[in-house]
BATORMI-490525 format. One record per residue (C-alpha): x, y, z; residue number from 1. Coordinates in nm, 2 decimals. Layout:
+--------+--------+--------+------+
:      x :      y :      z : nupa :
+--------+--------+--------+------+
:      X :      Y :      Z :  NUM :
...
+--------+--------+--------+------+
This chain:
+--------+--------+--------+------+
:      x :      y :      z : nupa :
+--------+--------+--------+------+
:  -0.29 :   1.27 :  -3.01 :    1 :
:  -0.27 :   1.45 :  -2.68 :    2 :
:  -0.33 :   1.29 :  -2.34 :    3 :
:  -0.59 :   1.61 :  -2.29 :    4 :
:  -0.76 :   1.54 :  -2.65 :    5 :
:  -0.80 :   1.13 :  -2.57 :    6 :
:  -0.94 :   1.21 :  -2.24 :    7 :
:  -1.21 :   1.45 :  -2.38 :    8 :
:  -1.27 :   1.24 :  -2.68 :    9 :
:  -1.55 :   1.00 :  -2.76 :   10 :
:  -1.68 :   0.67 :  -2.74 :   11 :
:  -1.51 :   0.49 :  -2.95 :   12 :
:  -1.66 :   0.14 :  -3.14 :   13 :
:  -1.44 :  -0.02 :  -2.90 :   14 :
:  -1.55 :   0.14 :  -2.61 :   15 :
:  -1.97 :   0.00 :  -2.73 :   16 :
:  -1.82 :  -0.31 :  -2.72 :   17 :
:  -1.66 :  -0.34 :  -2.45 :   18 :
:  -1.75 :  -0.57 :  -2.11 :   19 :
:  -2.05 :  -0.43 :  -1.97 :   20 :
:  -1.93 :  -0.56 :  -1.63 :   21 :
:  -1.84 :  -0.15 :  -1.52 :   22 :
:  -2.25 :  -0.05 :  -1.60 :   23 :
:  -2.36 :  -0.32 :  -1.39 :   24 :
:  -2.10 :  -0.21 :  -1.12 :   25 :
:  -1.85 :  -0.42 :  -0.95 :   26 :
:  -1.99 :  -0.71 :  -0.85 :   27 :
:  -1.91 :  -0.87 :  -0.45 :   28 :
:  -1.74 :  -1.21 :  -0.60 :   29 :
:  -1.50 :  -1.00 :  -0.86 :   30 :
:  -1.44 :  -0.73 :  -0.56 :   31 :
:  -1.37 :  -1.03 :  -0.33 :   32 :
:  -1.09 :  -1.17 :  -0.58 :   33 :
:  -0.97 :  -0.81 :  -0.63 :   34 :
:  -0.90 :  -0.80 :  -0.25 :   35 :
:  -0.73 :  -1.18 :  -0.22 :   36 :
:  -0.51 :  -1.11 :  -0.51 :   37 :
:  -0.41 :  -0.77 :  -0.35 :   38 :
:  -0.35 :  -0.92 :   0.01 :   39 :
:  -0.11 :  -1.23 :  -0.16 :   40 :
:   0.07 :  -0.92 :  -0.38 :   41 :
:   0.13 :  -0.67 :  -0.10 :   42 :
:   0.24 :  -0.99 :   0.17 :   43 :
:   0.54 :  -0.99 :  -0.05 :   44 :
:   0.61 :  -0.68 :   0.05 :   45 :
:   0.58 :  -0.74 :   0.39 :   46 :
:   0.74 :  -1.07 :   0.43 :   47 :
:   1.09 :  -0.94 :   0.52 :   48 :
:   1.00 :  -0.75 :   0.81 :   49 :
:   0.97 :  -1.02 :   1.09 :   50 :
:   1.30 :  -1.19 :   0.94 :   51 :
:   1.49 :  -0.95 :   0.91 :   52 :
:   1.75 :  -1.06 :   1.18 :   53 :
:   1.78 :  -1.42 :   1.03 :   54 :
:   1.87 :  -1.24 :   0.69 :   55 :
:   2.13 :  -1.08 :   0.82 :   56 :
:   2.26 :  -1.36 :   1.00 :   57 :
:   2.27 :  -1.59 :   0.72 :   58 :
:   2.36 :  -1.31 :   0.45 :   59 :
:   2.62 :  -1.15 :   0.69 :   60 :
:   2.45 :  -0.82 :   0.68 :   61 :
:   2.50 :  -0.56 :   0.98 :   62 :
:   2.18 :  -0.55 :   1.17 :   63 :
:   2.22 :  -0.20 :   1.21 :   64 :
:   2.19 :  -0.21 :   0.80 :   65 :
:   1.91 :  -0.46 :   0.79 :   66 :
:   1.66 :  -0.24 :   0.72 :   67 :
:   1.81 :  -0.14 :   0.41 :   68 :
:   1.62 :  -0.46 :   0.28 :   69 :
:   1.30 :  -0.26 :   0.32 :   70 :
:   1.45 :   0.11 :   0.19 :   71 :
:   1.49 :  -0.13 :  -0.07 :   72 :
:   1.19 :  -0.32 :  -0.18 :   73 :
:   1.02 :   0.05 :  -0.10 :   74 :
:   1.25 :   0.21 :  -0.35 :   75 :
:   1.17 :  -0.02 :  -0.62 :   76 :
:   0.80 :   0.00 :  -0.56 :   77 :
:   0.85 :   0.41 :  -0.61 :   78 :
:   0.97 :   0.31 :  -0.92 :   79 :
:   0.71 :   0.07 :  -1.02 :   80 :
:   0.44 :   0.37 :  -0.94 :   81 :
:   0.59 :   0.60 :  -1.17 :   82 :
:   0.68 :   0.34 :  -1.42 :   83 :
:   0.45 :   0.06 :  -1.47 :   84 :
:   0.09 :   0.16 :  -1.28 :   85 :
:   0.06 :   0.50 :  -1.56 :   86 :
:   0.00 :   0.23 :  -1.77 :   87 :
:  -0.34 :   0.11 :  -1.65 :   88 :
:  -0.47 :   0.44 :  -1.82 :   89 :
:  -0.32 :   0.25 :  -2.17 :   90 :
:  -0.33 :  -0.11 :  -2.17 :   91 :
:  -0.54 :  -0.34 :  -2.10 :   92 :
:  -0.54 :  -0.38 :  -1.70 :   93 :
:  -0.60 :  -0.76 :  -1.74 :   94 :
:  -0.30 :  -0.80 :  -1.93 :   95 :
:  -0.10 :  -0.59 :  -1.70 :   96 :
:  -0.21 :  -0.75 :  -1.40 :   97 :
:  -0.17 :  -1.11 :  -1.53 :   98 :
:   0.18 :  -1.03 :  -1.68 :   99 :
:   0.28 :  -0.81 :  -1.34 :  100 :
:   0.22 :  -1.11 :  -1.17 :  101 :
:   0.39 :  -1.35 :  -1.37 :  102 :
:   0.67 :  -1.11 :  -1.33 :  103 :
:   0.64 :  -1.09 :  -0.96 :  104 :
:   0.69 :  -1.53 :  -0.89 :  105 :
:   1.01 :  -1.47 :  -1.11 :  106 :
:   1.13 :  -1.18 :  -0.85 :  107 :
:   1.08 :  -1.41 :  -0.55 :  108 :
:   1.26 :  -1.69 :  -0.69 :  109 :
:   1.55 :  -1.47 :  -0.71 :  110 :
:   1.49 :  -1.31 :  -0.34 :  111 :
:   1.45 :  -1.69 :  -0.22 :  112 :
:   1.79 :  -1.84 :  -0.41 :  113 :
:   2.00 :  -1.50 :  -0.32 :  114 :
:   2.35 :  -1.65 :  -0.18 :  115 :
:   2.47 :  -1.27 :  -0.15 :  116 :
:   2.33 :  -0.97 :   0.02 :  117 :
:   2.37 :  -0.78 :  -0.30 :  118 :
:   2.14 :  -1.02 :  -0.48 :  119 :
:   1.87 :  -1.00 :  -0.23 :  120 :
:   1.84 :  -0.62 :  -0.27 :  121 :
:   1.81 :  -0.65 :  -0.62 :  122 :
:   1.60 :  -0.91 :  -0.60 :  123 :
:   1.37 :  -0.70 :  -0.28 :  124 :
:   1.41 :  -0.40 :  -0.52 :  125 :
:   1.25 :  -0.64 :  -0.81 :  126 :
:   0.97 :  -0.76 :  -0.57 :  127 :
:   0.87 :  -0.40 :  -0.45 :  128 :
:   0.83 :  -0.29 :  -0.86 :  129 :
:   0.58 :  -0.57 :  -0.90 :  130 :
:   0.44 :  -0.56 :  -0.65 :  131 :
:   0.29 :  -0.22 :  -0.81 :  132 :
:   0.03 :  -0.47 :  -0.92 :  133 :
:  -0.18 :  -0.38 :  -0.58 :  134 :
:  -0.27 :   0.00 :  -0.72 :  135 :
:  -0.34 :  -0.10 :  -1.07 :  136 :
:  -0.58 :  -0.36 :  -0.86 :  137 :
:  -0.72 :  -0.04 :  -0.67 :  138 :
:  -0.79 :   0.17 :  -1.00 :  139 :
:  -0.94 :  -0.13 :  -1.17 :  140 :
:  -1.19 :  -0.14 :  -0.88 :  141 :
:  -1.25 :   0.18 :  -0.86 :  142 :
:  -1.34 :   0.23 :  -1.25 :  143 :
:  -1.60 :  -0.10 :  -1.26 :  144 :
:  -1.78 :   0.00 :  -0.97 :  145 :
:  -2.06 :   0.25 :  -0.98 :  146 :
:  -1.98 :   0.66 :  -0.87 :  147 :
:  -2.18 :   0.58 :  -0.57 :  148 :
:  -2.02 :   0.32 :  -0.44 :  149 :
:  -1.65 :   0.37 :  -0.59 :  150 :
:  -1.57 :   0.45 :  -0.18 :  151 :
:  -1.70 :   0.08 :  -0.07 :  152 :
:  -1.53 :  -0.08 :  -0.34 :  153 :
:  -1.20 :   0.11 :  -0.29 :  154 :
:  -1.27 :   0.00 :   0.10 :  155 :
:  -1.34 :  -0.38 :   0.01 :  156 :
:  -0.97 :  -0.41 :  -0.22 :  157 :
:  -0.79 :  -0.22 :   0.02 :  158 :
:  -0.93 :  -0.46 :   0.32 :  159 :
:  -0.77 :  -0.76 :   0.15 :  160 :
:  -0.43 :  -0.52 :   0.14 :  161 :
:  -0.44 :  -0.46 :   0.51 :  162 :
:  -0.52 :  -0.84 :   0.56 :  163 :
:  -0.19 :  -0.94 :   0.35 :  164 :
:   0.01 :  -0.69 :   0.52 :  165 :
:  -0.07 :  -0.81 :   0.89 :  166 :
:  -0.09 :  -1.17 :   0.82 :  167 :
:   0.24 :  -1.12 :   0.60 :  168 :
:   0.39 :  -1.14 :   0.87 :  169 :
:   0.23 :  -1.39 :   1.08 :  170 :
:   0.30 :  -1.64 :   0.81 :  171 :
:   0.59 :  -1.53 :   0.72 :  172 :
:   0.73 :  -1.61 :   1.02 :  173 :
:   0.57 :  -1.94 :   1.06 :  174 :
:   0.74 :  -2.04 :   0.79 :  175 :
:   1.06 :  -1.91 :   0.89 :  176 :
:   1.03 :  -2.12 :   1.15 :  177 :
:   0.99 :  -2.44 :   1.00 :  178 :
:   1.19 :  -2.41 :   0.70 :  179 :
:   1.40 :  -2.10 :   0.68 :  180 :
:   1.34 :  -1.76 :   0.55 :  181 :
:   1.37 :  -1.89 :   0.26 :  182 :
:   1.08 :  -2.07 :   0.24 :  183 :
:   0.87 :  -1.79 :   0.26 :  184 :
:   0.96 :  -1.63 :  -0.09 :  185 :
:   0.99 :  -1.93 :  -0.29 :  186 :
:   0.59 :  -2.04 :  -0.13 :  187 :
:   0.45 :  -1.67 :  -0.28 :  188 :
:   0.62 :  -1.76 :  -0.59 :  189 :
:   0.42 :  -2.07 :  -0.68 :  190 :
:   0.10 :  -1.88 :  -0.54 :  191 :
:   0.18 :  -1.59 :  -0.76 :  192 :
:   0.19 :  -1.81 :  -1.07 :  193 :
:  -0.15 :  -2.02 :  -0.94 :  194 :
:  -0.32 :  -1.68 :  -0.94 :  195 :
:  -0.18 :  -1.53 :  -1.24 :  196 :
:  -0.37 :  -1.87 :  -1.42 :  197 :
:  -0.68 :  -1.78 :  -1.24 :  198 :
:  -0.70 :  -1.39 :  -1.32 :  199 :
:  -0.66 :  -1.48 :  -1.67 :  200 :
:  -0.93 :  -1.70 :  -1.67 :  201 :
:  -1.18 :  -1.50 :  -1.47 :  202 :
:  -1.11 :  -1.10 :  -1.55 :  203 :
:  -1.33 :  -0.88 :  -1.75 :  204 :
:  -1.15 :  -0.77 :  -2.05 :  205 :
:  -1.09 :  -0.42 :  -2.01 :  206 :
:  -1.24 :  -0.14 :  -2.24 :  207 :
:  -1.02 :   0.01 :  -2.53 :  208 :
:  -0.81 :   0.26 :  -2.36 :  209 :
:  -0.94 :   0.66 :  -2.49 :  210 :
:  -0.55 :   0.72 :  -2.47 :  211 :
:  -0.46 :   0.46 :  -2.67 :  212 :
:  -0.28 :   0.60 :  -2.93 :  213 :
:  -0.11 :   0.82 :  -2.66 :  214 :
:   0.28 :   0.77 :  -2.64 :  215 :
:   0.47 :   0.64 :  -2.35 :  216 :
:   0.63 :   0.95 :  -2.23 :  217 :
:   0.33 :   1.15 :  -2.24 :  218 :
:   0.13 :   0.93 :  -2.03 :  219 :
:   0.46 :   0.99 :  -1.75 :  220 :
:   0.43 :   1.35 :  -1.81 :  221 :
:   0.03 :   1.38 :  -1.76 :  222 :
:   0.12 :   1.20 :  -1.43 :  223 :
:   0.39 :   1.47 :  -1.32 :  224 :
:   0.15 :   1.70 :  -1.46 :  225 :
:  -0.17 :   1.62 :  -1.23 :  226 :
:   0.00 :   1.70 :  -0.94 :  227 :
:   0.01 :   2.08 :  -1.07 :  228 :
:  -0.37 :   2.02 :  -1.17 :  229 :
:  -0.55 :   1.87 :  -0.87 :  230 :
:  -0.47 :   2.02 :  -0.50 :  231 :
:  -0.62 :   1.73 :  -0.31 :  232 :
:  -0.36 :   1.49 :  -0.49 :  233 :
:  -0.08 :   1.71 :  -0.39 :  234 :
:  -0.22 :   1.71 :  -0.02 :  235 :
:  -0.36 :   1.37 :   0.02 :  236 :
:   0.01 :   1.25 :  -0.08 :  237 :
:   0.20 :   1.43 :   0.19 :  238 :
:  -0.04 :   1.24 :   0.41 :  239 :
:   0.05 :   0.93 :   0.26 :  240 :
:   0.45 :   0.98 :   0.29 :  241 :
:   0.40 :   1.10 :   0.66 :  242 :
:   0.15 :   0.83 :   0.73 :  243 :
:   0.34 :   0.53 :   0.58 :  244 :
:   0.67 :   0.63 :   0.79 :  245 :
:   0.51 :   0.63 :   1.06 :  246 :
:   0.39 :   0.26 :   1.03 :  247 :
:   0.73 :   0.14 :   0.85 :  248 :
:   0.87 :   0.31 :   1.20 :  249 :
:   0.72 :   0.03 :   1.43 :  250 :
:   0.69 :  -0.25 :   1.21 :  251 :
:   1.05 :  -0.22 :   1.07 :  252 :
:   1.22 :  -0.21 :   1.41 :  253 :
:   1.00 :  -0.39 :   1.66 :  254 :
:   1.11 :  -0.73 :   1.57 :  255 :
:   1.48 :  -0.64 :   1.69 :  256 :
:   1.35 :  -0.61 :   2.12 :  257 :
:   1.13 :  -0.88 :   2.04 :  258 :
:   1.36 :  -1.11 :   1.94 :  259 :
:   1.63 :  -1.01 :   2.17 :  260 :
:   1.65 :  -1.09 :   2.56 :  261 :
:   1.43 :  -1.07 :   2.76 :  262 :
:   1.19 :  -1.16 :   2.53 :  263 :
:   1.36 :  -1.33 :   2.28 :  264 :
:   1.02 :  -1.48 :   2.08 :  265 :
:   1.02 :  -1.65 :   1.77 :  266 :
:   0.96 :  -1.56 :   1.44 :  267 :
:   0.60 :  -1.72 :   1.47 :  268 :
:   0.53 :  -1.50 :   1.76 :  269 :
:   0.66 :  -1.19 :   1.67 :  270 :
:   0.45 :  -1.22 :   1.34 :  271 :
:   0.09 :  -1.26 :   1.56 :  272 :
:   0.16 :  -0.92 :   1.62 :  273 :
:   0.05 :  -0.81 :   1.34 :  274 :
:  -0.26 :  -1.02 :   1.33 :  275 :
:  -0.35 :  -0.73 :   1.60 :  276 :
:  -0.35 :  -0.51 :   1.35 :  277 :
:  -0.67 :  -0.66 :   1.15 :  278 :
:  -0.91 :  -0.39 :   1.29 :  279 :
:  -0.76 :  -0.16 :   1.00 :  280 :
:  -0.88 :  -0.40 :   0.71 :  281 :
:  -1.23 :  -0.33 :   0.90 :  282 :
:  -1.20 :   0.02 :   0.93 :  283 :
:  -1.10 :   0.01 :   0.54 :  284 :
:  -1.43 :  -0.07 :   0.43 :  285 :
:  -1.59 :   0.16 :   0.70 :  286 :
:  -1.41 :   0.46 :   0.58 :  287 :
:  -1.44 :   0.38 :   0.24 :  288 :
:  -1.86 :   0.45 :   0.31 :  289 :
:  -1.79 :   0.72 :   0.55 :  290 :
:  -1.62 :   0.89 :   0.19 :  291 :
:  -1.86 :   0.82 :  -0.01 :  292 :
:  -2.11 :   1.01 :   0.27 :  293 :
:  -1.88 :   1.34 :   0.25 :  294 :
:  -1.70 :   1.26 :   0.59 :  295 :
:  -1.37 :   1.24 :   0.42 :  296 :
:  -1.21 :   1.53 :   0.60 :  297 :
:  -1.32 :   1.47 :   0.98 :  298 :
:  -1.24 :   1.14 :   0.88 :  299 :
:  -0.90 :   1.24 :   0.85 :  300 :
:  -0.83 :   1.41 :   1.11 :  301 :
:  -1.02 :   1.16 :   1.39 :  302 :
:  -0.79 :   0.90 :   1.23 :  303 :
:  -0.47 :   1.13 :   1.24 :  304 :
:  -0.51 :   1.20 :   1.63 :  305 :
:  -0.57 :   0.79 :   1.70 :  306 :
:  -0.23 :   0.74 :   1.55 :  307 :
:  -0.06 :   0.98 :   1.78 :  308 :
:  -0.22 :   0.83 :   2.05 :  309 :
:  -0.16 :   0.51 :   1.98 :  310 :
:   0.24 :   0.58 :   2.07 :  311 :
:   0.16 :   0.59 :   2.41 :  312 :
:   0.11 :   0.26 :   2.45 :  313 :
:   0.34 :   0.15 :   2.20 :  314 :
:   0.59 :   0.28 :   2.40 :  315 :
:   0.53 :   0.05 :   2.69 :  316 :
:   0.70 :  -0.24 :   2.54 :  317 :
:   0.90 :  -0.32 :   2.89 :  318 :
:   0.60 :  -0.31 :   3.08 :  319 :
:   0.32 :  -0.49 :   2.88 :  320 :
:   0.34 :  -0.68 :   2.55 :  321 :
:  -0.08 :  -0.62 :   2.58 :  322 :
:  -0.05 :  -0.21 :   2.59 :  323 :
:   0.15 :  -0.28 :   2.29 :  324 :
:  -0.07 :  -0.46 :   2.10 :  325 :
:  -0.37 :  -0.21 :   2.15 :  326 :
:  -0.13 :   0.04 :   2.02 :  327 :
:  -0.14 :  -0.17 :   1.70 :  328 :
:  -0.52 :  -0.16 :   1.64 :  329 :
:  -0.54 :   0.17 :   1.68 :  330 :
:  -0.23 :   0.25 :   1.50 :  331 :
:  -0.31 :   0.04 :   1.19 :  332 :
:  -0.69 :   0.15 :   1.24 :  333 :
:  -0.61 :   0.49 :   1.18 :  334 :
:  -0.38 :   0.45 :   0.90 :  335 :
:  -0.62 :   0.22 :   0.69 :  336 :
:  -0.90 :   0.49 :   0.75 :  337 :
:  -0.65 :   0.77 :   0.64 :  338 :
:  -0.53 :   0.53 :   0.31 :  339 :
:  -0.88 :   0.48 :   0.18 :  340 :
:  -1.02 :   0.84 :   0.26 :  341 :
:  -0.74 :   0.94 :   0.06 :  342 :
:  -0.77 :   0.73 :  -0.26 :  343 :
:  -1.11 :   0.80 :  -0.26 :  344 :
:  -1.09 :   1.21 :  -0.29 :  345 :
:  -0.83 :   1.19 :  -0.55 :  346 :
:  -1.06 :   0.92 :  -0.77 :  347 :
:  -1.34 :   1.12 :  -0.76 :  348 :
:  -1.17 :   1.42 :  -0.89 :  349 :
:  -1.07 :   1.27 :  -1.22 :  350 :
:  -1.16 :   0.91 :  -1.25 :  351 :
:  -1.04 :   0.87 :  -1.64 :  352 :
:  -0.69 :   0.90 :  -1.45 :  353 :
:  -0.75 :   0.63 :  -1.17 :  354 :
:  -0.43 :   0.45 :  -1.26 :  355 :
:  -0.20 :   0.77 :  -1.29 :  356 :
:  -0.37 :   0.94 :  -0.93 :  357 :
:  -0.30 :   0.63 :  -0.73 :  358 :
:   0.02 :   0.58 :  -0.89 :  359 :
:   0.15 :   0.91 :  -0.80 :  360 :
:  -0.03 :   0.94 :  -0.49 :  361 :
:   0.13 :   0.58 :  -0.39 :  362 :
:   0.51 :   0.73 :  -0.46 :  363 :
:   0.48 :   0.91 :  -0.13 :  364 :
:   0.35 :   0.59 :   0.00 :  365 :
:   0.68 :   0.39 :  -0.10 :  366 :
:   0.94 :   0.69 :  -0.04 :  367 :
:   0.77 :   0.73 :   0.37 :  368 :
:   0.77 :   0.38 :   0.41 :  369 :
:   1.10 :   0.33 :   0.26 :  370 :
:   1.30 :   0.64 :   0.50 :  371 :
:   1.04 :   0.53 :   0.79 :  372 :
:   1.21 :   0.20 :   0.72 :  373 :
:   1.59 :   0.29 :   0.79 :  374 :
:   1.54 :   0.57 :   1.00 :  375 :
:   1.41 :   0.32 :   1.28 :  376 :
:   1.67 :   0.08 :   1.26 :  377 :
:   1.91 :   0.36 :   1.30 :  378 :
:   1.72 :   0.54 :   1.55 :  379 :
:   1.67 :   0.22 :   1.72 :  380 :
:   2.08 :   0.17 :   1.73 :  381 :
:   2.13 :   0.48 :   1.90 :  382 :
:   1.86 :   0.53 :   2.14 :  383 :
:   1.65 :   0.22 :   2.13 :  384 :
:   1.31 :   0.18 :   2.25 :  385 :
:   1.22 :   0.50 :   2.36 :  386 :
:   1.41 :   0.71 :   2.02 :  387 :
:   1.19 :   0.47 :   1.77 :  388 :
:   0.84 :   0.58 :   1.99 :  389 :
:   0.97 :   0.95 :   2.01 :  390 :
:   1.04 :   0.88 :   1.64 :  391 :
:   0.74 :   0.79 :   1.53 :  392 :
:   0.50 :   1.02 :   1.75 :  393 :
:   0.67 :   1.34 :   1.60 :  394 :
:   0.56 :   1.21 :   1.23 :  395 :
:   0.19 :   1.17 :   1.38 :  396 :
:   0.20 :   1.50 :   1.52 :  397 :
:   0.37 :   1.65 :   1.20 :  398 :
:   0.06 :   1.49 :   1.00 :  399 :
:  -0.23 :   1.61 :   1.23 :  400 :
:  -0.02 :   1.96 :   1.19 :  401 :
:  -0.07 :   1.90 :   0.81 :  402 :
:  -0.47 :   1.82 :   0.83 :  403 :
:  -0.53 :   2.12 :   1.10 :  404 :
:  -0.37 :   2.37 :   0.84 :  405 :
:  -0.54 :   2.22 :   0.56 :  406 :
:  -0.89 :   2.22 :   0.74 :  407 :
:  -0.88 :   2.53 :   0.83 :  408 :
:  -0.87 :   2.69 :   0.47 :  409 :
:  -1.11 :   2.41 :   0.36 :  410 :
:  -1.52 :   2.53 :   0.41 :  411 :
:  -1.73 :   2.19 :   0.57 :  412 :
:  -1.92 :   2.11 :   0.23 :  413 :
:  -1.57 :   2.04 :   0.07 :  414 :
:  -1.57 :   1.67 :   0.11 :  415 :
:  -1.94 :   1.68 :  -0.03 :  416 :
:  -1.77 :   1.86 :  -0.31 :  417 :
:  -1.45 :   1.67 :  -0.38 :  418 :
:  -1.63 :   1.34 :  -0.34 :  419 :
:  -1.86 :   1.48 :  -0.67 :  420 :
:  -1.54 :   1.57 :  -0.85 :  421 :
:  -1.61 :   1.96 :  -0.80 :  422 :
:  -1.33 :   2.18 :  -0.84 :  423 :
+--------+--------+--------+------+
């Protein structure tokens, strides 16, 4: 049986009997869980970035090097997307979130007891594969809730990501601070395993897969094969890559200044920083309706041109530690509003292949984040301050390039259009 014949198939007997929890919509409680399991998956992500210096001194890692740690957590979470989030379109997602986060306490065990820098990027690399978990989360959403509201529930999940990737770091360096780095890791691991118990308890049981009988391999190559299929996939994932180095561009190298003279701040401090940031879980939800309304597009852009601007300030680090931390909002405001316009489009084109869109779509994700990631620290080596800003304007301005070109070969009713799943 062909992935194109089980997707045009039937209901099968399994499908009548399946939870009815997807016709009533997704309900606020199981959206609210959805979001808090997503936040405590994607912090682990995250937790590395305001410690990176006190891995490398206590691993003996070059700190010019350090943010290899992040290329590679990112490069195992590229292969996690390819790999393991396809096959929310064939299993059960229950099981596969449950198990994936099962899996995930184990990786942060090993990241936590690593005596060798070697360990701790296989153990980081580990981390980032489960941490896949987030977009099977995402799909799962999107699939209970109702057509007209798949853009507020993709909003309300991908709120409680934003919230676990600012206050990631906040707590991660907290506990830094009071009991090493880590502390951090081997914390999420025993709050992995507490949730894993409760999703089990508490998740619908998901309907019987139409591509169930499907083979492995074909589900990887109807994945390869949607980005030939749908345009807006193709497009809304170059956003993702150029949008997702930009971030990894700030947030991987800013906590070398910070903790360096003059300011020298601790872990703790350095991770409010990204408390700053929390605007972009509220301008998740808001652009998650604004999608569902047919705004996608100027949505876009607007949000494009607030992350270029929001450089300028960033780049007055010497002069005010507050013109920074408006750069933030608007730079993680933008983002967010970018990230959920994006999932949104590509849903509503084909939503019997939630899980393989945002999987592919989320490969750009991991590979910009992951050469955002080292780029920085290398830029930052050579050129400091000023190269990382310079750095990470020229990325905004490549990906308001991309949205102007794409714009202006795109008539205004698209987004109407797209958001309706009209060719």
């Amino acid at each position: 049986m062909t992935i194109h014949d089980a997707a045009t198939a039937g209901p099968t007997n399994a499908d009548e009997k399946a939870d009815d929890t997807a016709g009533r919509g997704l309900s606020r409680g199981m959206a609210m869980l959805l979001a808090l399991t997503c936040g405590l998956s994607v912090a682990n992500i995250y937790f590395a970035q305001p410690l990176l210096d006190a891995m490398a001194r206590d691993l003996g890692i070059d700190p010019a090097a350090i943010g290899m740690v992040v290329t590679f957590t990112q490069i195992g979470y590229a292969f996690g997307l390819i790999l393991i989030v396809p096959l929310g379109d064939l299993w059960d997602r229950r099981r596969l979130i449950v198990g994936q986060t099962v899996l995930s306490a184990i990786g942060l065990v090993i990241v936590g007891t690593a005596a060798h820098a070697a360990v701790l990027l296989v153990g980081m690399a580990l981390v980032g594969m489960l941490a896949v978990v987030v977009q099977v989360l995402v799909a799962f959403a999107a699939t209970l809730a109702r057509p007209d509201g798949r853009g507020r529930a993709i909003g309300t999940v991908t709120s409680g990501i934003v919230a676990g990737i600012l206050l990631a770091r906040f707590a991660s360096g907290a506990l830094a601070d009071f009991g090493g780095w880590r502390m951090v890791y081997l914390v999420s691991a025993g709050l992995m395993l507490a949730m894993a118990a409760l999703l089990l308890r508490v998740l619908p049981r998901g309907r019987q897969s139409a591509l169930a009988r499907s083979s492995y391999l074909s589900l990887l190559r109807s994945t390869a094969s949607l980005f030939v299929d749908e345009p807006i996939l193709r497009e809304r994932a170059l956003f993702a890559f150029l949008i997702f180095a930009n971030l990894n561009v700030f947030w991987t190298s800013i906590v070398l200044p910070l903790s360096a003279p003059p300011f020298a701040l601790s872990h703790t401090t350095i991770g409010l920083l990204g408390v700053a940031g929390f605007a972009g879980a509220l301008a998740a939800r808001n652009a998650g309706r604004l999608a569902d309304l047919g705004w996608a597009q100027r949505t876009t852009g607007l949000s494009l041109l607030l992350m270029l601007a929001a450089w300028a300030p960033i780049a007055c680090l010497q002069s005010s530690l507050w013109l920074v931390v408006a750069g933030v909002i608007v730079l993680d405001l933008g983002l967010q509003a970018v990230h959920v316009t994006s999932q949104s489009l590509i849903i509503a084109v084909r939503p019997d292949a939630a899980s393989r869109l945002v999987g592919g779509y989320m490969v750009f994700y991991s590979v910009g984040s992951a050469i955002g990631a080292i780029a920085s620290t290398m830029v930052y080596a050579m050129a400091g301050w000023s190269g990382v800003c310079v750095l990470g304007a020229g990325i905004s301005a490549a990906a308001l390039l991309v949205w102007v070109i794409i714009a202006s070969r795109m008539p205004v009713t698209a987004d109407c259009a797209l958001m309706h799943g009209q060719k």
